[in-house]
N, C-alpha and C positions, 0 to 999 in steps of 0.2 A: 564401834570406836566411840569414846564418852569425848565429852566437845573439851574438856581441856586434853584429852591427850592429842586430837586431831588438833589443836591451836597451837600445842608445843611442839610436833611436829612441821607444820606448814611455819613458823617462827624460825625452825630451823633451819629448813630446807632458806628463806631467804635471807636468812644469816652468810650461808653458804654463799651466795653472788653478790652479797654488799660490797657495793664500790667499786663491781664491775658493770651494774646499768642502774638507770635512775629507779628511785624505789618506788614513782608509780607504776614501773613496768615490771614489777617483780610479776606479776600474774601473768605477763606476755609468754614467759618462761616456764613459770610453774607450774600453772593450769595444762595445759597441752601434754605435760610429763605425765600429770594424775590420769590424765583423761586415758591415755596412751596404759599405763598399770593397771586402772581399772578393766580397761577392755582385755588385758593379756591376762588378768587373773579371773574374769567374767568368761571367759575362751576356755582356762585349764580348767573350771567345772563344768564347762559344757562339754570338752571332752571325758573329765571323772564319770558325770551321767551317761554319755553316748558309750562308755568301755562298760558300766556296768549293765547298762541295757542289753548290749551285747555279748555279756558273758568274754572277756577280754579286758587284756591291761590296755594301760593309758597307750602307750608308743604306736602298739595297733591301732588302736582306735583314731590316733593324730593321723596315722598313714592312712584309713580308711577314708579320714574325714579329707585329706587331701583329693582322693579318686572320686569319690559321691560328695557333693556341695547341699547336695537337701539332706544327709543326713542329720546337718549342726544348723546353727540361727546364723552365723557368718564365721567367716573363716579368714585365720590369719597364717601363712606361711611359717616354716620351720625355720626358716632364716630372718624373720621378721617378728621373731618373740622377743619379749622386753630383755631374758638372760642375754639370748643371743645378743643382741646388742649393746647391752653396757661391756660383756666381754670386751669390747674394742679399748685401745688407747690410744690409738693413732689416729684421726682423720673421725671422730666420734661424732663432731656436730653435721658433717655432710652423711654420715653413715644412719646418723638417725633421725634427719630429713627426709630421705631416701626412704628411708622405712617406711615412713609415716605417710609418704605419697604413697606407697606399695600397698599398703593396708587399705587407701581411700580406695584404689582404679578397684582392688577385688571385692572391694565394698562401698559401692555407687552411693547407698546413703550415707558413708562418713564422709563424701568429698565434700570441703568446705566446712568441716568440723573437726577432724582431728589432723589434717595438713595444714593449718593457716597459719605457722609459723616455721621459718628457715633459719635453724639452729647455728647454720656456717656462716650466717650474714657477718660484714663486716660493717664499720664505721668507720671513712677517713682515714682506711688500709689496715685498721683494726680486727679483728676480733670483739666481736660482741660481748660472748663468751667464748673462752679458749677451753678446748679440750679437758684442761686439767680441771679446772671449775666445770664445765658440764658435769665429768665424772664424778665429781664430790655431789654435783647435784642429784642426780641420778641415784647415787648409795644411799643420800637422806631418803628419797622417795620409795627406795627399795624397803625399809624399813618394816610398813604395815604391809598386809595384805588387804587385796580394795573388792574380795568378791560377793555375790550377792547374798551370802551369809557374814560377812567380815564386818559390814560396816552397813549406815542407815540410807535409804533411796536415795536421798538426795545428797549424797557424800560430794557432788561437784559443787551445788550450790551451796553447800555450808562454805563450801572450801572459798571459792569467788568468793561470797559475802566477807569473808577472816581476810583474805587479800585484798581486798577494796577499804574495809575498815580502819586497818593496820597501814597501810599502804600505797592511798591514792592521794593524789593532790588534794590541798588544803580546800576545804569546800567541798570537797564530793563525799556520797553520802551511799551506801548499798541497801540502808535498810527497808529499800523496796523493793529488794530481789529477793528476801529470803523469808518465810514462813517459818516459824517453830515447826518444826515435825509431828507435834501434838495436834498444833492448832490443823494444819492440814489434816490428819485423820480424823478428828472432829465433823472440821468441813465435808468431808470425803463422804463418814457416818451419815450426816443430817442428807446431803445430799443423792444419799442412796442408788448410784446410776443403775439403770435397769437394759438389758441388753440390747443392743443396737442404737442406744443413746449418742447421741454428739454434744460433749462437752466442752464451755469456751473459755477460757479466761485473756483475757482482751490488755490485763498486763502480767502475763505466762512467766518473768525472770528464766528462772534456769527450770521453769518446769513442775517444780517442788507438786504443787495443789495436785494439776492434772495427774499428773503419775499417780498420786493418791487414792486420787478417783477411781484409776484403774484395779490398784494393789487391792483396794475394800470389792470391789467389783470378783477379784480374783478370789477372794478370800472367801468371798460369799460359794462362790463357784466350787472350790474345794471341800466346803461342810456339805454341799448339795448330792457332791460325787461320793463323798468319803475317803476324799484321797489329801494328801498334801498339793500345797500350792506350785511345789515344782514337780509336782508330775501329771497338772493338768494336762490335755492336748487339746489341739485345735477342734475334735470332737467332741469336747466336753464345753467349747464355747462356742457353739453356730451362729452367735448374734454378738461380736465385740463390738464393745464402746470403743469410740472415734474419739482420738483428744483435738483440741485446735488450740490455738496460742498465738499471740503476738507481742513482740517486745523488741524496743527502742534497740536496748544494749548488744552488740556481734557475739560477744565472748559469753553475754546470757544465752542467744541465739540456741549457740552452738554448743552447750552445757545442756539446755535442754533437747538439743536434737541428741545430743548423745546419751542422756540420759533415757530416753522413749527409745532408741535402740536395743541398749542394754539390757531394758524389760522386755524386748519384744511387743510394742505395743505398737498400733498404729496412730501414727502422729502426722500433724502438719503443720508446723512451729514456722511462722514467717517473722521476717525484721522489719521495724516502722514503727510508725509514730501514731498508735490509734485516734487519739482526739483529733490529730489533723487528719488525719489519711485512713482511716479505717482499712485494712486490708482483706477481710474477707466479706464479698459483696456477691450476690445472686445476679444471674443473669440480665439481670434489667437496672442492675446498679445500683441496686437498693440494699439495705442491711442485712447480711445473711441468718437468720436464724437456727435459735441453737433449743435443745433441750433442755441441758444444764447448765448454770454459769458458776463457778468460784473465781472468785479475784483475791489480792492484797495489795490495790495500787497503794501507790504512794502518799502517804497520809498529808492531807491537807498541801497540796500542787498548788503553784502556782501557775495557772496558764491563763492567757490572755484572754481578753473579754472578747478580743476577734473572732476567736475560733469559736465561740458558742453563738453569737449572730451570723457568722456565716458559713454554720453549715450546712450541708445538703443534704443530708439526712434524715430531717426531722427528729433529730433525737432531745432535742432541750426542749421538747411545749410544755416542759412544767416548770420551765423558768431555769433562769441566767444566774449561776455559781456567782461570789463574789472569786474576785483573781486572786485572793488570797487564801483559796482553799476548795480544790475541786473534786471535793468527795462525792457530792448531789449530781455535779457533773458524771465521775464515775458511773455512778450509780445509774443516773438517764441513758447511758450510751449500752450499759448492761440490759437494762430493761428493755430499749428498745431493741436488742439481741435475740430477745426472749422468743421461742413460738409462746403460741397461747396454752395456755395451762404450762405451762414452763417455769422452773423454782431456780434462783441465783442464792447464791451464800456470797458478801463481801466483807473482808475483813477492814476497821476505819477506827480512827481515832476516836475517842468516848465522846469528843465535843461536837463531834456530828450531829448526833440524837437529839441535844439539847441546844443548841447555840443560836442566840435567838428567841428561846421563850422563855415569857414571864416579861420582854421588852416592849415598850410601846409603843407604837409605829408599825412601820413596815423594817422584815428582815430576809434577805433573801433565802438563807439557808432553810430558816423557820417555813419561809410560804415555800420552797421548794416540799420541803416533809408534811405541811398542810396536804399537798396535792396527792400525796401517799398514802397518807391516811385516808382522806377523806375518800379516796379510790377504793380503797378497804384491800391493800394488797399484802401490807406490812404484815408478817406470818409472826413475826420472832425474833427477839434481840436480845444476844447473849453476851453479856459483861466478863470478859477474862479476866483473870489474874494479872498482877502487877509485875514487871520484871521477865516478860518469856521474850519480848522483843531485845533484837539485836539492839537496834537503833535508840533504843529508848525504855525508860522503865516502865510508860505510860502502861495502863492495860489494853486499852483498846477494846473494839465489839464486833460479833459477827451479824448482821443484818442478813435477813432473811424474806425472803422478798416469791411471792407469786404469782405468777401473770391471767388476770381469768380468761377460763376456755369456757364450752361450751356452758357450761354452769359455774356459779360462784364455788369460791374453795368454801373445804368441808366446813372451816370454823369460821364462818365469815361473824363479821363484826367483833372479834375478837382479836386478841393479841397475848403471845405467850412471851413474859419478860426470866429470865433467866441468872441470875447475880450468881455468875461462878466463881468470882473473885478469889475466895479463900479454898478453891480444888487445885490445888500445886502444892509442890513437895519444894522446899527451901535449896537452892543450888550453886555451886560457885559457877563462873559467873553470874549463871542467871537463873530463876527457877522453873521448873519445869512440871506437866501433868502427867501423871500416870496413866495408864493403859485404862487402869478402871475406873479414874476418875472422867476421863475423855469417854470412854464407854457410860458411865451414869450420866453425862452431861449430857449428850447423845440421846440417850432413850427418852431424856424428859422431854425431849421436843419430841421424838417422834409418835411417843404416846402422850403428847399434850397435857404432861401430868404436873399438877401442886404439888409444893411442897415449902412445908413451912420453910421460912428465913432464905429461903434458895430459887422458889419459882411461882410466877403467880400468872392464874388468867387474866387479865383486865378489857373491860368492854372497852369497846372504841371510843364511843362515847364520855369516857374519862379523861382518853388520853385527848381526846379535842377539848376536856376542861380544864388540862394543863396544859392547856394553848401548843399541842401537838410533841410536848417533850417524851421522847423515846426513849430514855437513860431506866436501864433496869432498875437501877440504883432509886428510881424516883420510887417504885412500885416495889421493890423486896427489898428490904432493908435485913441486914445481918447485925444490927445494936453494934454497929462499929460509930466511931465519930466520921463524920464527915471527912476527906482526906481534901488536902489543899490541889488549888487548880494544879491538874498539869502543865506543863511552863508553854510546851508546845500550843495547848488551846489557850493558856494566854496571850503567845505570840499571835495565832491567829484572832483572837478578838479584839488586840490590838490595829492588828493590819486592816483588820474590818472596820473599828469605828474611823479609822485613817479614809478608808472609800467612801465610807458613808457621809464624812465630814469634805472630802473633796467633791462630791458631786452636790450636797448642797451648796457650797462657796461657788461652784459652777451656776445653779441654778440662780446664787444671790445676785453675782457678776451680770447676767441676762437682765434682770431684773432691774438694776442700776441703770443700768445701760439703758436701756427702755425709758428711764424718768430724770436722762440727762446726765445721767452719773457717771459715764464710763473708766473716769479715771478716779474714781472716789478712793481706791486700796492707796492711791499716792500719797492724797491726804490725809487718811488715817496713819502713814506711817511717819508723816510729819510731826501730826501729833506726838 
């Protein structure tokens, strides 16, 4: 499905209940319906595959899969398929509530994922939605087919991200739930998980990156076998990769537990607030360790200066984020994630690399990335194209990051800078990478290869004489002019010189104070 025809649909489908609920809760409704078609049209290939397996049509094979439960991945009752139940016109919104509990009890992992809403609620003796609007809603969603050939992995998450966009209160924002689908295979590529790996990403949304992880993981598995990727079986993978995940948002939660269902993957997606609360923690309460990390927090966060003095972790000794922008934060909490010899990929606004150098003083961001460099861990930083994010035209970068084990990494004292900028194909809304450009962008890192105007090795020792700027852009140039700040890294180094000038007036204030002056800002405003 191509993102305007999924945007012109999900428009429709909430055309459909306008002005029967407020339009931030269109996704309370909508999401749940998708989730509910995906798993009923993910179900009828799994029984097309189980009937051809066994030489039998589909109805057999539903009736076989009712008697033997290990025949299929889960199982949804005959009276509990998505026809069966739009069929209704009477009593539709308790009918397909009911459903939707029915499906969880005989599928223990969707309890708390595809029951979390009750379709017959009322309001103040109302109807929420009435029957006649559910059904209208339902026929919009009937429309596509959502199987795992019909549409791309993360067809929940695109969908959340177009509903939160379109349709949440003033001031909220998705664009840190959703990856490009390129950029995650990308990630997924450089990342390479090798079997029995456990993968983290520590801000998971609805799943997008991990699932990735796995899909290349699979794919790798299937050139090895000579088979296609849906006819792996569990003896063709003795060693799966383990996804883990943590995120804030319920309805991301529960997008990603449904989506790691759907693949048959093993997952364990928790909700929470990782900078405050980290949730997955080892035995002794310490940070649990991972193999691989991919992320795409939230570009440049604001969070408090609290939480990086006290936490219990240890995860900030290479220094305190300004609160206007927690990507180094990110970034620490990723790293200290890491086992040793362990490789993170995080996706971050381009003013990360650089913001800060070339300044004179002290900067925190700068001496947070000082500390990276000078560690010699920084692997690789890859400049995207302009225009693939939802949230924003910026480009943004993947940072590349290794943790040393027993020995230094292979190219130590080096750094491979990457300007993909101009690898996308022009697109409405937005533009996007191809297969084979994601795939050549890919290999240059993994074979550490130059290439004119595109990719360059530079010793470390350079980048400490550009006072630690990690912007590709610094080191491959493509004879473009220069493009103007993005407005986003303006806002943020506006916010920052705001900190920087508030804690000196702090420190002037001490100082005054000290030589009798305590009320001297009085006087000055006299003047």
């Amino acid at each position: 499905m191509e993102l305007q025809t999924l945007e012109n649909w999900l428009w429709k489908a909430a055309c459909s209940i306008r002005g029967e609920v407020d339009a931030a809760r269109y996704k309370d409704y909508i999401l749940p319906l998708i989730f509910y078609k995906r798993l009923d049209d993910v179900y009828a290939d799994e029984l097309t595959r189980l009937a051809q397996e066994l030489n039998m049509n589909v109805p057999q094979a539903e009736k076989l899969a009712a008697e033997d439960r290990n025949l299929i991945r889960f199982y949804i009752p005959p009276e509990a398929r998505w026809n069966e139940v739009r069929k209704r016109t009477q009593g539709l919104g308790e009918r397909l509530t009911d459903t939707l509990r029915q499906i969880a009890r005989e599928n223990p992992k969707l309890e708390g994922v595809i029951n979390r809403r009750d379709f017959n609620a009322t309001d103040q003796g109302q109807r929420v939605l009435d029957d006649d609007v559910l059904a209208r809603l339902i026929g919009i969603l009937n429309e596509h087919r959502l199987g795992l050939n019909d549409v791309q992995p993360d067809i929940l998450g695109r969908a959340y991200e177009y509903l939160i966009r379109k349709f949440a209160e003033r001031g909220s924002s998705a664009g840190e739930f959703f990856t490009p689908t390129e950029v995650g295979f990308l990630i997924a590529r450089i990342l390479d998980p090798q079997p029995g790996e456990i993968i983290y990403d520590p801000a998971a949304g609805s799943g997008g990156l991990l699932i990735k992880t796995q899909l290349h993981h699979r794919e790798k598995l299937a050139a090895a076998h000579g088979k296609p990727v849906n006819e792996l079986t569990p003896d063709d993978d003795p060693r799966p990769i383990h996804l883990c995940g943590q995120e804030l948002q319920a309805d991301n939660v529960a997008a990603a537990k449904m989506n790691a269902f759907i693949h048959d993957m093993i997952a364990d997606i928790r909700q929470g607030n990782t900078m405050r609360n980290p949730a997955f923690l080892d035995a002794n309460g310490s940070l649990q360790k991972f193999d691989k990390l991919a992320a795409n927090p939230m570009w440049n966060q604001n969070i408090p200066t609290e939480i990086y003095e006290n936490d219990q972790y240890g995860r900030f000794y290479w220094g305190i984020p300004p609160a206007s922008s927690a990507d180094w934060g990110w970034i620490q909490h990723m790293y200290a994630s890491l086992l040793d010899g362990g490789r993170m990929a995080v996706v971050l606004d381009t003013g990360a690399a650089s913001r800060g150098s070339g300044n004179k003083g002290a900067n925190k961001e700068r001496d947070i990335r000082k500390q990276f460099v000078d560690a010699d861990v920084i692997e690789a930083v890859i400049l995207l194209p302009d225009n693939l994010f939802f949230n924003t035209s910026a480009p943004g970068i993947v940072v590349i990051i290794q943790k040393p084990g027993e020995q230094r990494r292979a190219r130590a004292d080096e750094i491979l800078f990457i300007n993909a900028s101009k690898f996308c194909e022009k697109g409405r809304p937005k533009n996007y990478m191809t297969d084979e450009q994601v795939a050549y962008i890919g290999d240059l890192y993994l074979n550490w290869q130059e290439e004119e105007h595109v990719s360059k090795v530079v010793k470390r020792a350079e980048v400490i004489r550009n006072d630690y700027n990690l912007s590709p852009s610094r080191y491959v140039t493509n004879n473009d002019v220069e493009p103007p700040l993005p407005l986003e890294d303006a806002i943020v180094r506006l916010r920052e010189a705001e900190e920087v000038r508030a804690e000196a007036d702090t420190q002037l204030d001490m100082v005054m104070k000290k030589l009798g002056f305590a009320n001297w800002r009085d006087f000055e405003a006299e003047e």
